[in-house]
VMD Tcl script that draws the C-alpha trace (Angstrom):
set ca {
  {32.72 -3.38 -29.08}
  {31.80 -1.49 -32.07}
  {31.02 -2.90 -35.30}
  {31.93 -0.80 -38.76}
  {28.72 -0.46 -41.65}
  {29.49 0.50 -44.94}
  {26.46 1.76 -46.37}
  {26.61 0.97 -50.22}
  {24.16 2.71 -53.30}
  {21.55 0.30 -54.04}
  {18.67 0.53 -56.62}
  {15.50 2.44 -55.42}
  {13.04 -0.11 -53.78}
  {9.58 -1.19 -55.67}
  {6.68 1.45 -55.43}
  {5.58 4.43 -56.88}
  {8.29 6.55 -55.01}
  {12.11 5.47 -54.07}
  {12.60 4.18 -50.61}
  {15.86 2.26 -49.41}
  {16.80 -1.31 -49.78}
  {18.92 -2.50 -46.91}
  {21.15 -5.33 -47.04}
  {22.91 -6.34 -44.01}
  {25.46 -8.99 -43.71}
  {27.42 -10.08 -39.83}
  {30.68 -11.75 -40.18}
  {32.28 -11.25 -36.58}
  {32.41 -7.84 -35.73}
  {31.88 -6.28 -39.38}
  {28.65 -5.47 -40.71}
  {28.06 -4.33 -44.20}
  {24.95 -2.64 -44.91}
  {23.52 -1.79 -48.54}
  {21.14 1.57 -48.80}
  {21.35 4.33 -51.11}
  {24.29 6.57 -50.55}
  {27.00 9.48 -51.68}
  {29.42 8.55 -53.96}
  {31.03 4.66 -54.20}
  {31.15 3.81 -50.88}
  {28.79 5.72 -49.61}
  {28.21 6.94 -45.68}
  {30.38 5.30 -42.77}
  {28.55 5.32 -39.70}
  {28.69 2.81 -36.67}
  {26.05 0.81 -34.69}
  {26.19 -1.33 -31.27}
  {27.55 -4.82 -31.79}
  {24.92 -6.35 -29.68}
  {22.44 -4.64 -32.42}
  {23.62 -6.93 -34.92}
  {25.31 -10.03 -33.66}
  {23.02 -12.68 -32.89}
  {24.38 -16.30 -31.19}
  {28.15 -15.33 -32.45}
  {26.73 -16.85 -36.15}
  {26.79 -15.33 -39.45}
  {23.85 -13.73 -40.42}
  {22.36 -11.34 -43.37}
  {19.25 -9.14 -42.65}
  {17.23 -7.41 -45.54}
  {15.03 -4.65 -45.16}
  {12.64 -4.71 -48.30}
  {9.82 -3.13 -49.62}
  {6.43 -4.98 -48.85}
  {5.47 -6.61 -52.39}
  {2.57 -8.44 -53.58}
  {3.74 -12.54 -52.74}
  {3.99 -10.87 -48.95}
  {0.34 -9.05 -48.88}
  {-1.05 -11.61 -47.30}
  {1.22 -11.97 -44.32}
  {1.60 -8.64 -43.75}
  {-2.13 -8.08 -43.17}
  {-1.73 -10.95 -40.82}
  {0.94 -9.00 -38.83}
  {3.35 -11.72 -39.62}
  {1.06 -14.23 -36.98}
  {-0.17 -16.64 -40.17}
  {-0.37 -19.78 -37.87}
  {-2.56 -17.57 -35.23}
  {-6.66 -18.12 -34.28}
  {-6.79 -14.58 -33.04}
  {-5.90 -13.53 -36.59}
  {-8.21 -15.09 -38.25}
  {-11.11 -14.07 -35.60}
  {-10.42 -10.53 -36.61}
  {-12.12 -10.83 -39.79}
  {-10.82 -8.67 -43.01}
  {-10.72 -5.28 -41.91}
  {-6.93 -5.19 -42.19}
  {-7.08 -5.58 -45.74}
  {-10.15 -3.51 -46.56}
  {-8.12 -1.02 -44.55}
  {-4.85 -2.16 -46.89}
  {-6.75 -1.60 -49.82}
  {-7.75 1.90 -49.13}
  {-4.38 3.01 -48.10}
  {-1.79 1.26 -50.88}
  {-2.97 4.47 -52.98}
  {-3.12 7.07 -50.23}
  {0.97 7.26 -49.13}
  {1.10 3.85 -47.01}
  {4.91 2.47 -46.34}
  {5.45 -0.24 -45.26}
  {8.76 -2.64 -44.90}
  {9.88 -5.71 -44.14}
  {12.77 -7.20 -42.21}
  {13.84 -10.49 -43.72}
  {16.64 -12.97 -42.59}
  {18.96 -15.07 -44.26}
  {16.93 -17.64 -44.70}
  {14.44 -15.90 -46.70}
  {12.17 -15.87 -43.39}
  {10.29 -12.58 -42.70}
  {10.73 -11.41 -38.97}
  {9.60 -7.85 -38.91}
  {7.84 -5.06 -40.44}
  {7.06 -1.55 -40.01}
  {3.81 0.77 -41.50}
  {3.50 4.52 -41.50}
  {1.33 6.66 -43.43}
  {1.14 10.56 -43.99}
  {0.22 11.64 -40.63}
  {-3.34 13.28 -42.18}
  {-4.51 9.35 -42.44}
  {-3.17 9.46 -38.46}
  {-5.17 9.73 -35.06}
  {-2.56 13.10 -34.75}
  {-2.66 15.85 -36.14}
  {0.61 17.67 -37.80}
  {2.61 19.01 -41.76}
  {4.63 17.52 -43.69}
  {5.38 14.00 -41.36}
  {5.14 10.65 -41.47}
  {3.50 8.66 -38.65}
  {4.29 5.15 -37.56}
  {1.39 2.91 -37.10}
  {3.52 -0.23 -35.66}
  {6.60 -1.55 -35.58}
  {6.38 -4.97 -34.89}
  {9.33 -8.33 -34.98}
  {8.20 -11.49 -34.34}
  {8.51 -12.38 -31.00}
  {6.42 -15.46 -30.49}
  {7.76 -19.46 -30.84}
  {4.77 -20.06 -32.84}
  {5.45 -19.74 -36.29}
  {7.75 -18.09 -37.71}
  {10.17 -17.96 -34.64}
  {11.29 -15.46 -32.08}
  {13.18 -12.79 -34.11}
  {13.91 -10.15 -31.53}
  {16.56 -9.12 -30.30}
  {18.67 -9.35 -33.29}
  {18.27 -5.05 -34.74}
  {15.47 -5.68 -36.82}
  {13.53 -3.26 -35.23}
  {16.39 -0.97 -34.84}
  {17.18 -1.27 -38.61}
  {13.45 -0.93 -39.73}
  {13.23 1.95 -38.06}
  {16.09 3.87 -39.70}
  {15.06 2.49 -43.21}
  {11.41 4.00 -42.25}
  {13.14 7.90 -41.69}
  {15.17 7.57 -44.54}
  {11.94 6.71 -46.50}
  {10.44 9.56 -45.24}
  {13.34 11.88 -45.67}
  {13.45 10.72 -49.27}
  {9.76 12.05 -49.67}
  {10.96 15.51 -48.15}
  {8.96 14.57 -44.75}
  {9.84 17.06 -42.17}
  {10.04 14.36 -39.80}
  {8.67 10.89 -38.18}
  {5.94 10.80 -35.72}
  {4.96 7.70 -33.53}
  {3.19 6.35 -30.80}
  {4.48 4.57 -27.66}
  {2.69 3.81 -24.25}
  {4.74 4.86 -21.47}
  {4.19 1.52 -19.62}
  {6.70 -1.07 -20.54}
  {5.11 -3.19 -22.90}
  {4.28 -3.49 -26.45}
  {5.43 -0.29 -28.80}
  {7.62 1.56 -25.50}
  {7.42 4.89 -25.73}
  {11.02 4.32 -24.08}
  {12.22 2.02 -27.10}
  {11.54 5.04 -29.55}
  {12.98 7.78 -27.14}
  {16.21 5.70 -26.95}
  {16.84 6.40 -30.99}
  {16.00 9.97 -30.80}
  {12.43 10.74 -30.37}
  {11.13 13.46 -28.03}
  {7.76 13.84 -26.44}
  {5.26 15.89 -28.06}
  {1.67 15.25 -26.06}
  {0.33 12.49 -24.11}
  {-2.94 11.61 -23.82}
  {-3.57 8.78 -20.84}
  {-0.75 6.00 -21.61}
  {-0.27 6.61 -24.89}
  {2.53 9.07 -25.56}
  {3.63 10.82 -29.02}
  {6.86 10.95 -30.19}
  {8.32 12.51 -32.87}
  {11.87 12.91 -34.41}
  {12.17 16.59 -36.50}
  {14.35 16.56 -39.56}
  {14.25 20.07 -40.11}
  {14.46 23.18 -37.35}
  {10.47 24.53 -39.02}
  {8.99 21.34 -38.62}
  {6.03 21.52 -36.13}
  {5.35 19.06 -33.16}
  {2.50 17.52 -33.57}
  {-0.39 16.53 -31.53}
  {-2.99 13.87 -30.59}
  {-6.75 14.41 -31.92}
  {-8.58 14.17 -28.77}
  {-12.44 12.93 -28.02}
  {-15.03 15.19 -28.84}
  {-18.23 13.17 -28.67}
  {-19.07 10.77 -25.95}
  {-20.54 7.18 -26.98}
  {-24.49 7.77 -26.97}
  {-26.79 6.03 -24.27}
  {-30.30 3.94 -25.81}
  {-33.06 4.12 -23.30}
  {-33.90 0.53 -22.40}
  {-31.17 -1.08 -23.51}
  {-27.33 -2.16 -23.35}
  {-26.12 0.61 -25.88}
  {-22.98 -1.01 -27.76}
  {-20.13 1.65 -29.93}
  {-17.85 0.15 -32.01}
  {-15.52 2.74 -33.58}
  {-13.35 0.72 -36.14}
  {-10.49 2.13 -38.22}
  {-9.17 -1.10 -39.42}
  {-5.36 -1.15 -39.62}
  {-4.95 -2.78 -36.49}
  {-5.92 -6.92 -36.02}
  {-5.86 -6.59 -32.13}
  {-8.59 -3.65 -32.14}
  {-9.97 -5.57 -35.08}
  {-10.27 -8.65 -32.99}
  {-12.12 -6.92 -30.17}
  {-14.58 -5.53 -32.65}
  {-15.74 -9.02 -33.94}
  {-15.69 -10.40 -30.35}
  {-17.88 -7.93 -29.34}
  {-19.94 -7.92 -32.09}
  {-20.35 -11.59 -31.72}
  {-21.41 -11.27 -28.11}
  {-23.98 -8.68 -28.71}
  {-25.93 -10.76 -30.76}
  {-26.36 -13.40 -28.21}
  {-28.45 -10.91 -26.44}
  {-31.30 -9.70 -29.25}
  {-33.22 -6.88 -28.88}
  {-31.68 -5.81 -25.61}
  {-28.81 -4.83 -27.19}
  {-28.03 -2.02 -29.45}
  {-24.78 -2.30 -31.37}
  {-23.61 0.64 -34.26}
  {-20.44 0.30 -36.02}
  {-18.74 3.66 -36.53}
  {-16.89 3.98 -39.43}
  {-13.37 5.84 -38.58}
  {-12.18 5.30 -41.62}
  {-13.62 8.44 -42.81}
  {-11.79 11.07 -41.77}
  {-14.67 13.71 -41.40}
  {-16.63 11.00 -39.13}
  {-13.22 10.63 -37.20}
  {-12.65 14.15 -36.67}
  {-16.47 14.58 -35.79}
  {-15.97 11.81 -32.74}
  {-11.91 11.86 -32.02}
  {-11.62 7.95 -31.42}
  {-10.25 6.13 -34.03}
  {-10.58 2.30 -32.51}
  {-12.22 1.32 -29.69}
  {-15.20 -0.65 -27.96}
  {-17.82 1.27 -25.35}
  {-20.47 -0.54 -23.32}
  {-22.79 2.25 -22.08}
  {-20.64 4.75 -22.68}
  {-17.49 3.37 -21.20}
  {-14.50 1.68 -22.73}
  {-13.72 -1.89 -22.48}
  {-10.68 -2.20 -23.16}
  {-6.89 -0.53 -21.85}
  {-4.56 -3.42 -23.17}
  {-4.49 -6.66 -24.73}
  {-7.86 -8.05 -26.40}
  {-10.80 -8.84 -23.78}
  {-11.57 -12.24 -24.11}
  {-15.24 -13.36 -25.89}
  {-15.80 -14.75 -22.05}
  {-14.91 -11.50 -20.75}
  {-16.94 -9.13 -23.39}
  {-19.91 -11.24 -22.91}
  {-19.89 -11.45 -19.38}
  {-19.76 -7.81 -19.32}
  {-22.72 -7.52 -21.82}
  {-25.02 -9.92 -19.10}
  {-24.34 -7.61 -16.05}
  {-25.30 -4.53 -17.98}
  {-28.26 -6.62 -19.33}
  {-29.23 -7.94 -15.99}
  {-29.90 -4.14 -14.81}
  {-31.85 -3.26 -17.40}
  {-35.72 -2.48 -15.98}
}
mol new
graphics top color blue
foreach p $ca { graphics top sphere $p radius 0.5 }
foreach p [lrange $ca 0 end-1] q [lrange $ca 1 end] { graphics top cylinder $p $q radius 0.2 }
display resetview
């Protein structure tokens, strides 16, 4: 089955530049969808049914831009009710802060009950861990897919439809095209899911893959900034290297668990934050996030445990002479 969208002129969205304002009603198999558009009616295009039919009900989806009375959940990642969240400290919003003036997007799916169930960021890819002209580059794309909270919200095009409102954005701005990341296993942000709507390979570096989608036949692939300095070594004791960007709560949250662990051990640890923020101290080491004990990573998925980080700390400490 294929469902019809109308896609209707709508006023520009809030924030310094125009960006689309989706509204998307389901009535059976007919979906309307408001965004700017050509003349009255605007563009006819079609989508799956299964992308927007949820439980056979009636339902209306709005894609909006992220305002001020939504700050707050946003920097939560949409997980308000979560510990985690709040164990990862502020960093999201010190990051949030820096970025509102520096080209940061970001958009929210809401329902039709006023309940917000997904959101996308992207930022000029020269704020990215890639390098590239003239595109955009998608941080996350995340719906809610928890029972906590807010509700399971996937599965119902929200993450379809944020994505599309996120390239028309950046066609808008004259982007050449999108970039994104995706890890090839098949878990959180597929590299599959984005490949599926039109985004091709353009490097790899271990699971994580980038994607991109060109808009134009000169725009350039781009290309992952790789590690150029190894995590330094401290004679005599358990050397600790944070590297901390901030945008993301789950490498956030391994930051203050670590840090927290550390100082259970004194002296015998040595623990440096490195700012990646900056961009010249991020292009001097090529990691933008991560955690190294003695040189070596501690983390290739979901957020060690405290238990875990600390127990690691202790073995490293135990062979210490």
């Amino acid at each position: 089955m294929v469902v019809v969208v109308k896609q209707l002129p709508t006023a520009a969205g809030q924030g310094a530049l125009p960006s689309p304002h989706r509204r998307q009603r389901v009535v059976g198999s007919v979906s309307c969808v408001r965004a700017p558009g050509r003349g009255h009616l605007g563009r006819l295009t079609t989508l799956p049914a299964r992308a927007l039919l949820h439980a056979g009900r009636q339902r209306w989806m709005d894609i909006i831009d992220l305002t001020a009375p939504h700050e707050e959940l946003y920097c939560q990642c949409l997980e308000d009710w979560s510990a985690d969240i709040r164990e990862a400290g502020d960093h999201k919003r010190v990051w949030y802060a820096k970025m509102r003036d520096r080209g940061l997007r970001v958009k929210l799916a809401v329902d039709d009950a006023g309940e917000v169930g997904g959101m996308i960021q992207y930022v000029p890819i020269q704020y990215a861990p890639a390098s590239g002209k003239d595109l955009f580059f998608i941080n996350c794309i995340w719906v809610h897919g928890h029972q906590q909270g807010r509700g399971n919200f996937q599965k119902r095009g929200m993450g379809r439809a944020l994505l599309e409102a996120a390239e028309d954005d950046a066609r808008s701005l004259d982007a050449k095209g999108v970039a994104a990341w995706g890890l090839w296993l098949p878990f959180w942000m597929k590299a599959s899911w984005f490949k599926k709507r039109g985004y091709k390979k353009a490097d790899r570096q271990s699971i994580q893959v980038l994607v991109w989608k060109p808009f134009s036949a000169d725009a350039e692939p781009p290309k992952w900034i790789r590690q150029r300095r190894k995590p330094p070594r401290v004679p005599g004791k358990v050397a600790i290297t944070a590297y901390l960007n901030g945008w993301c709560p789950v490498m956030n949250l391994t930051y203050e668990r670590a840090k927290r662990a550390a100082a259970e051990f004194g002296d015998r640890v040595h623990f440096e934050t490195i700012d990646t923020f900056d961009r010249k101290t991020f292009a001097d080491w090529g990691i933008s996030d991560g955690v190294y004990v003695d040189g070596k990573s501690i983390q290739a998925g979901p957020p060690p445990s405290y238990e875990k980080i600390r127990d690691l700390i202790a073995r490293r400490v135990r062979r210490l002479r």
